[in-house]
C-alpha positions as semicolon CSV with decimal commas, in nm:
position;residue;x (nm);y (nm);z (nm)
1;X;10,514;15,982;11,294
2;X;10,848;16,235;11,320
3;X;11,019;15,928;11,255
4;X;10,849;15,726;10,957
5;X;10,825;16,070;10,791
6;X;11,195;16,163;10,829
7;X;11,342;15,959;10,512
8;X;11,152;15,703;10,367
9;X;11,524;15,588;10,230
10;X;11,590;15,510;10,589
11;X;11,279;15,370;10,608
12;X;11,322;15,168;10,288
13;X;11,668;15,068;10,457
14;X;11,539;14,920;10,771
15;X;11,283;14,695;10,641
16;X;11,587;14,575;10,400
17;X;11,772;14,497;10,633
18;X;11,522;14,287;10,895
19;X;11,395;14,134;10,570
20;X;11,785;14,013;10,506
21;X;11,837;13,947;10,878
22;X;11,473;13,739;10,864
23;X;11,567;13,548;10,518
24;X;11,966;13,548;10,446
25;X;12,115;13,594;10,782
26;X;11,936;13,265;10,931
27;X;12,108;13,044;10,674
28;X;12,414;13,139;10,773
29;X;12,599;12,938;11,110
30;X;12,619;13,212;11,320
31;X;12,235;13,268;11,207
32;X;12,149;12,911;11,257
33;X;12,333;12,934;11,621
34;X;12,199;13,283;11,717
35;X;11,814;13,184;11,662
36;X;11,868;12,818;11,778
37;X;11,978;13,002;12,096
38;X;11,670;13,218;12,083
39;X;11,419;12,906;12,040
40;X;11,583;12,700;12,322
41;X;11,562;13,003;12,514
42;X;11,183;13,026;12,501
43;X;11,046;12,767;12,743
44;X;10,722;12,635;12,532
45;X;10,948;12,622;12,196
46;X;11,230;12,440;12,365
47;X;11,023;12,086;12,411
48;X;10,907;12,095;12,102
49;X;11,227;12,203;11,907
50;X;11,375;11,907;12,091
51;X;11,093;11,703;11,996
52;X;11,169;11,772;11,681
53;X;11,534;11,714;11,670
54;X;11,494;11,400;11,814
55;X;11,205;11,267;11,591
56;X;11,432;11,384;11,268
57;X;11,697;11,182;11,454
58;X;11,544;10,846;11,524
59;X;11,320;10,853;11,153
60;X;11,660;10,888;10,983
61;X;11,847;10,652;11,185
62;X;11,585;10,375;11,213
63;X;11,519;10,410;10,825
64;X;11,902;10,383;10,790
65;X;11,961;10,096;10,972
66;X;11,670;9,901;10,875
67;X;11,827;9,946;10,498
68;X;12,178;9,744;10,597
69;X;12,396;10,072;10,612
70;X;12,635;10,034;10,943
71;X;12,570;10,237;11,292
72;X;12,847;10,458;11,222
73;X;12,748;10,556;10,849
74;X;12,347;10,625;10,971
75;X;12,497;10,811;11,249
76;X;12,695;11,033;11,011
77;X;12,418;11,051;10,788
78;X;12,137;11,137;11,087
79;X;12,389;11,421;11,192
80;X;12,333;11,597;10,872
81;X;11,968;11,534;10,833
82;X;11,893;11,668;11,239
83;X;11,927;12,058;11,119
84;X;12,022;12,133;11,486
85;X;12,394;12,255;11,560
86;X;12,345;12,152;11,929
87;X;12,208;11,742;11,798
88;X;12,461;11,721;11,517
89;X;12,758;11,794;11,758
90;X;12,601;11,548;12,018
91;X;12,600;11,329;11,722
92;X;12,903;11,358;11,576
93;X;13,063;11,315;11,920
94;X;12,899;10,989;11,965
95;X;13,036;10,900;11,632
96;X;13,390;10,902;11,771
97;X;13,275;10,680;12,053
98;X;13,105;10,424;11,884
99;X;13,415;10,401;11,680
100;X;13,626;10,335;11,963
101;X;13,405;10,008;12,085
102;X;13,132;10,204;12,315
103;X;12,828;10,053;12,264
104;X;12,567;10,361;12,114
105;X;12,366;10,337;12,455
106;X;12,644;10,476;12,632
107;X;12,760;10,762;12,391
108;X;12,385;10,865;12,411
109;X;12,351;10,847;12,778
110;X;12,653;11,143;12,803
111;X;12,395;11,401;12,668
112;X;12,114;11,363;12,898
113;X;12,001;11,702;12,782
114;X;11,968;11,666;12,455
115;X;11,842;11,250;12,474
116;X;11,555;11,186;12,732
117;X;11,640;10,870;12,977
118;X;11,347;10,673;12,745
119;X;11,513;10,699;12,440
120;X;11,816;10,623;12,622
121;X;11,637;10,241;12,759
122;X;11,453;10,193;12,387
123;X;11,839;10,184;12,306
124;X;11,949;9,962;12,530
125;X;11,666;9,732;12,511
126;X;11,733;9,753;12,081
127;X;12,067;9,676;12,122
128;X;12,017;9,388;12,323
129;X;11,786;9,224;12,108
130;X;11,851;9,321;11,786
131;X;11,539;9,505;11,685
132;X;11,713;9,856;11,710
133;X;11,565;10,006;11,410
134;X;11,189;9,915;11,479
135;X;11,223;10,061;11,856
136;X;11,388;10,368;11,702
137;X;11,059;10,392;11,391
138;X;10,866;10,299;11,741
139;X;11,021;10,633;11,891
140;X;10,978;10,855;11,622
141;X;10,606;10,752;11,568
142;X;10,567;10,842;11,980
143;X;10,695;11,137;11,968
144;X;10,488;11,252;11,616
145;X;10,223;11,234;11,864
146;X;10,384;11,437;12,126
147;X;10,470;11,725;11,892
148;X;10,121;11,711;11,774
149;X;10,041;11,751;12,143
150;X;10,248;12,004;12,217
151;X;10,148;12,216;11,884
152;X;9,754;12,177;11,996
153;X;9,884;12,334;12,339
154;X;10,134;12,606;12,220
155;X;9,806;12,709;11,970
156;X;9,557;12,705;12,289
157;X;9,852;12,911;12,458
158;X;9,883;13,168;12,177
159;X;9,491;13,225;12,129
160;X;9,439;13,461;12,400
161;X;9,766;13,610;12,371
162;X;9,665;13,714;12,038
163;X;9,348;13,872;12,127
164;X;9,503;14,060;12,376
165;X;9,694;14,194;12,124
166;X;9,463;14,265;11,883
167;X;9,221;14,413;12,118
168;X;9,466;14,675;12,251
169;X;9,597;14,731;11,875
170;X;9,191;14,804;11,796
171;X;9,140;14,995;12,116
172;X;9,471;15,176;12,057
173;X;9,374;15,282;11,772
174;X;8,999;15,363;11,818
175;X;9,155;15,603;12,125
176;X;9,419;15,756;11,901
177;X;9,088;15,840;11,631
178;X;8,842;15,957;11,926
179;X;9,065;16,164;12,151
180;X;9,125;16,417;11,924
181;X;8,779;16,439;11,813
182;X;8,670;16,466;12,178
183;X;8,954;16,784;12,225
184;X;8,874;16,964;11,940
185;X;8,458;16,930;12,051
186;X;8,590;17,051;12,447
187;X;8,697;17,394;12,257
188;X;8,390;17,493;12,150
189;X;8,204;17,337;12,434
């Protein structure tokens, strides 16, 4: 309470400052980069920020393709339209490739981080037959499911985690009410 009380200018200050660091400092690249980092760091948030990524990724693309505009064009375009730094330089890079003759299979297969081994053979088996934007729509629609998936299980997660909290929050502050009650009653006692 020594602290809150000290100068409610300081006070003032520090909320001003995790509100810009919340709001203004996330739009920036380092921003972007720094809580990117943070999210991939997490190891529930990671599958489905990738999920994510990769759904953005195959949508656009598919939707690009499907609509005449040339691999290298959509892949441009899907770069910008990912909104991950870590996907948009896998992207880009792969743009340089397919440039040079390597078939778009290949330049994903040298990020097997970032794009799974399926998405890698939906590719391949697209390429071959000449139904590349369908299997990529196909994709996207798959993995709409698994993010809804993996939302239902990061919620079932968080549920108990949350009550946990808010019980020792209520209990926390149901002891810091009673206890003094109970010491000033032991005096007279």
């Amino acid at each position: 309470s020594n602290a809150l009380t000290y100068s409610p200018v300081l006070d003032l200050t520090i909320i001003g400052a995790l509100v810009w660091f919340f709001v203004y400092f996330r739009k920036t690249d380092v921003g972007r980069k720094i809580f990117l980092k943070i999210l991939l760091s997490i190891p529930i948030v990671r599958d489905l920020v990738k999920k994510v990524a990769l759904v953005r990724f195959t949508r656009t693309l598919g939707s690009l393709i499907s609509s005449g505009t040339s691999i290298v064009e959509s892949l441009n375009l899907s770069a910008e339209s990912v909104g991950n730094d870590y996907y948009k330089k896998a992207i880009l890079e792969s743009v340089k490739q397919v440039k040079t003759g390597v078939p778009f299979s290949k330049t994903l297969g040298s990020s097997p981080e970032l794009f799974p081994h399926f998405l890698n053979s939906l590719v391949v088996v697209g390429e071959r037959t000449g139904t590349l934007e369908k299997i990529l729509k196909n994709f996207a629609e798959f993995y709409d499911e698994e993010i809804d998936n993996n939302l239902k299980d990061l919620t079932t997660f968080l549920e108990p985690v949350l009550l946990l909290l808010m019980g020792i929050v209520v209990g926390s502050i149901a002891l810091s009410v009673l206890l003094p009650i109970y010491k000033l009653v032991g005096k007279f006692i």
